[in-house]
C-alpha positions, -999 to +999 in steps of 0.1 A: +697+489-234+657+491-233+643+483-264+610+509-270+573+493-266+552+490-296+533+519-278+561+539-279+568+529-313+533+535-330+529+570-308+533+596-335+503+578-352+482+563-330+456+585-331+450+579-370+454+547-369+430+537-334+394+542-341+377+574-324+370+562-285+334+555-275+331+586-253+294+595-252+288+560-242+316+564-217+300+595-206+268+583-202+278+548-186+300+566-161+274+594-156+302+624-165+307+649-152+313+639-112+334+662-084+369+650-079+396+633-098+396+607-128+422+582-134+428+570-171+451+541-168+467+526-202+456+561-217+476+569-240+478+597-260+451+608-240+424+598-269+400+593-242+404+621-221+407+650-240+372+639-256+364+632-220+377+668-208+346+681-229+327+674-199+347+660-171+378+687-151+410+666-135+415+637-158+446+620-149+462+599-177+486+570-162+506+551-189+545+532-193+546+548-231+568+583-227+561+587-260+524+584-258+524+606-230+545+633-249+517+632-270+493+632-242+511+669-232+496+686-263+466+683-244+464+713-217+434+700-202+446+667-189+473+658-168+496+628-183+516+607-158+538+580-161+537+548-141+519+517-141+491+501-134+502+478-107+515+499-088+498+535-086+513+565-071+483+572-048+469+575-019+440+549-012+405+560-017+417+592-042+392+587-073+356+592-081+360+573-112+391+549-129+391+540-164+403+516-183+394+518-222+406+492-245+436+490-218+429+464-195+445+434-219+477+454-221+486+456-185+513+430-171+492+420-143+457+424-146+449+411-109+471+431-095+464+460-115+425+456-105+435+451-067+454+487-071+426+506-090+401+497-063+424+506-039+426+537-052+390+544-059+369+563-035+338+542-016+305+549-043+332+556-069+334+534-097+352+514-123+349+516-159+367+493-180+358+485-219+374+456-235+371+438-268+345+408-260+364+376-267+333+359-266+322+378-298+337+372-335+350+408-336+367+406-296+385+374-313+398+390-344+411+414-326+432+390-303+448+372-333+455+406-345+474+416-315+490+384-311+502+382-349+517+420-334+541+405-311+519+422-279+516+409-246+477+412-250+463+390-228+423+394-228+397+385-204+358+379-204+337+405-181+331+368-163+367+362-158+374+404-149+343+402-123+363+372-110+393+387-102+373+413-082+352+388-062+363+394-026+353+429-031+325+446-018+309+461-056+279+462-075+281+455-112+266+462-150+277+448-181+265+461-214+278+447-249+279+462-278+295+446-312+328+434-302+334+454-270+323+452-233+314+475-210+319+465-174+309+492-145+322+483-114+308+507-082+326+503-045+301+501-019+307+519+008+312+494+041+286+499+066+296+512+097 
């Protein structure tokens, strides 16, 4: 018998419960709206991307959670999807833009995970993950707060992230703000 997440579990309120996402910075960090196909990983309810949709067509939202997703289907202008992280359903170089909003820590495997989002993204596309800062009071609380939760949180420094990408062929910006970190992640295109 499988026993429900605590995503599936806190669905019906998560929304009330999770603080508003940080979209405009999210638009304005990931310079929205761009041709082609987004990928939301870890997105829920689709919190993100139905503020995102105010700007941005062909948001795919990727989580584990059915019941976030069934959520996530109240909102006609994305498309939910189940699946996870480490291992996406896609063909390689398939998206202009991946995001990963306060997500990242959830995942089983966050190398892996990383390895299959680049895949995945197009050359010039980029990656956009925001995560609570650990290296900030606030990032910290919120770590003992998911821990004293029973979740499988794990959370990383933009350091330790950019490490796990190292081999890759990227150029990189970190902002921070309060207890979160933006990190924007762009594949360069190989030379020819």
């Amino acid at each position: 018998m499988k026993f429900p997440s605590h995503f599936d579990l806190i669905a019906p309120f998560y929304e009330i419960v999770i603080p508003s996402a940080h979209t405009e910075e999210l638009v304005q960090i990931g310079k929205f709206p761009v041709e082609g196909y987004i990928l939301d990983i870890g997105g829920g309810t689709g919190r993100v991307a139905k503020v995102l949709a105010n700007v941005q067509r062909d948001i795919i939202v990727l989580d584990t959670s059915q019941a976030m997703l069934r959520i996530a289907k109240n909102h006609n202008i994305i498309l939910p999807m189940c699946g996870n992280a480490e291992q996406l359903p896609f063909p390689s170089n398939y998206f202009e833009r991946v995001i990963m909003i306060d997500s990242f820590h959830h995942l089983a495997d966050q190398v892996v995970a990383l390895n299959e989002s680049w895949r995945v993204l197009k050359p010039n596309g980029t990656l956009i993950l925001q995560e609570p800062d650990i290296e900030q009071w606030g990032g910290k609380a919120i770590a003992l707060f998911e821990k004293a939760l029973f979740m499988r949180s794990h959370l990383f420094s933009a350091k330790e992230v950019l490490n796990m990408l190292a081999d890759q062929n990227k150029e990189s910006q970190l902002y921070k703000e309060q207890q979160f970190y933006w990190l924007i992640v762009q594949k360069k295109q190989l030379s020819a």
